[in-house]
N, C-alpha and C positions, 0 to 999 in steps of 0.2 A: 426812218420810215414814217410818213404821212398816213396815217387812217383816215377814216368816213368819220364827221365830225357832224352829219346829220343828227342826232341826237340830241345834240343842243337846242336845236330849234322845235322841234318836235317834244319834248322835255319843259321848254317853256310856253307851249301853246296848253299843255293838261297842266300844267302850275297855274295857270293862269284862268281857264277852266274850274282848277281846285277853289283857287281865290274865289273869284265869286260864284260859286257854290255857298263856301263858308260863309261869306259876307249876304248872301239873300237869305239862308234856313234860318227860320227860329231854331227855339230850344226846343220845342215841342217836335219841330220834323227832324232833330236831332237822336229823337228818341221812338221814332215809331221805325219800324220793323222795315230791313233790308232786304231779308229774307229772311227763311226760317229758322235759323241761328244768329243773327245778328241786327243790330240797330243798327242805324244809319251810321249813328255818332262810331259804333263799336266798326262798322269797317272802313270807317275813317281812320281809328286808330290800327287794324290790319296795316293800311297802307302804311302808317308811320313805323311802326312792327318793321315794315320790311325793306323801307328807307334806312331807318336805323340802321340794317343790316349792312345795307350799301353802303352807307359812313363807314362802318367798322372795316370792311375790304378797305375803299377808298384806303383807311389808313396804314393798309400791310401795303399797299402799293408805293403810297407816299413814304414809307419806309424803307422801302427795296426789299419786304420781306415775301417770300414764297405761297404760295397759299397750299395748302393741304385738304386733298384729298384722300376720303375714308375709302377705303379700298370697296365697302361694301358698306351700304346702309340699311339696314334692314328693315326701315317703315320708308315709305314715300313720307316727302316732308309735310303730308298735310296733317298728320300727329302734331307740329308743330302748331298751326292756329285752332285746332281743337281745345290743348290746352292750354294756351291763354285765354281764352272765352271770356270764360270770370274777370280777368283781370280785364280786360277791356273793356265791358260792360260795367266795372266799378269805379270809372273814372267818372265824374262830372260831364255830359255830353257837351256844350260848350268849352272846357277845358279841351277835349279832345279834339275838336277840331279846331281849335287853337291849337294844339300843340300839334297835330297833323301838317298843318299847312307850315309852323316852323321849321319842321323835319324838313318838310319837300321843298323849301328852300337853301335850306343849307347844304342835301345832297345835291340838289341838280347846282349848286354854286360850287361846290367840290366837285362832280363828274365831270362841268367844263372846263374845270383847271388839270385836270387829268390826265398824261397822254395818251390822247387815244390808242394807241396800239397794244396799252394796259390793259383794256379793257374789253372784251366780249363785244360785239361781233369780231372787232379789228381781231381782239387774239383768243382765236377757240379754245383757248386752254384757261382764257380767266374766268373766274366765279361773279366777277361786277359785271352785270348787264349794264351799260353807260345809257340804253334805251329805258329807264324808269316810268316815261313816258306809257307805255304799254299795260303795266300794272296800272296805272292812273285811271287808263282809259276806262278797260275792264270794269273798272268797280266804279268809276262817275257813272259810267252807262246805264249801273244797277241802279244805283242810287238816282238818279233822276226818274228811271222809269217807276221806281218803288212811292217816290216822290208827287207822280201822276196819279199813282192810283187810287 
């Protein structure tokens, strides 16, 4: 079975968006306010947070291993970037988005090696979104506009 392998493309249009993002900000707009929780630098590193994430699936796939499913979760997962905060914000903001934009190239290099039918959309049952592209946008959009103001 062939999947929808738009993803790729779409994936390398906000990598590439991310890219010179990183390559025009100073340190300083690295470090002013994204919004009322986070620095710029700090939801750049979100993003790699959740690239990461996608690497680690990526690798139960590339495994042939199952993914599991908590029957019940009992916070929605935004408990999740709540507390990391701190540790976000304690990294070097230039280190961060250096190490953001590494993230997001080695997942969206791993998602198009992939098969798609691995992956969310093609198979509703997986946890890797192969559209990472989408989280990207999301949060370039903030950050440019936060950038303007």
């Amino acid at each position: 079975m062939k999947g929808d392998r738009s993803y790729v493309d779409t994936n390398a249009r906000e990598l590439a968006r991310l890219r010179a993002l990183v390559e025009r900000v100073s340190d300083d707009d690295l470090r002013k306010p994204a919004n009322a929780e986070w620095t710029v630098a700090a939801t750049l590193l979100h993003l790699a947070f959740w690239d990461e994430r996608s690497l680690w699936l990526a690798g139960k796939i590339e495994r042939g291993e199952p993914f599991v499913k908590a029957e019940v979760e009992p916070e929605p997962p935004t408990w999740i970037n709540d507390t990391v905060r701190p540790f976000l914000h304690a990294i070097p903001p230039r280190e961060a988005a250096t190490l953001t934009l590494r993230t997001a190239e080695e997942c969206d290099r791993t998602v198009a090696s992939l098969p798609p039918e691995k992956m969310w959309p093609n198979d509703r049952t997986s946890l890797l979104n192969a559209f990472r592209s989408e989280h990207r946008r999301e949060h370039l959009d903030k950050i440019e506009e936060a950038l303007r103001r």
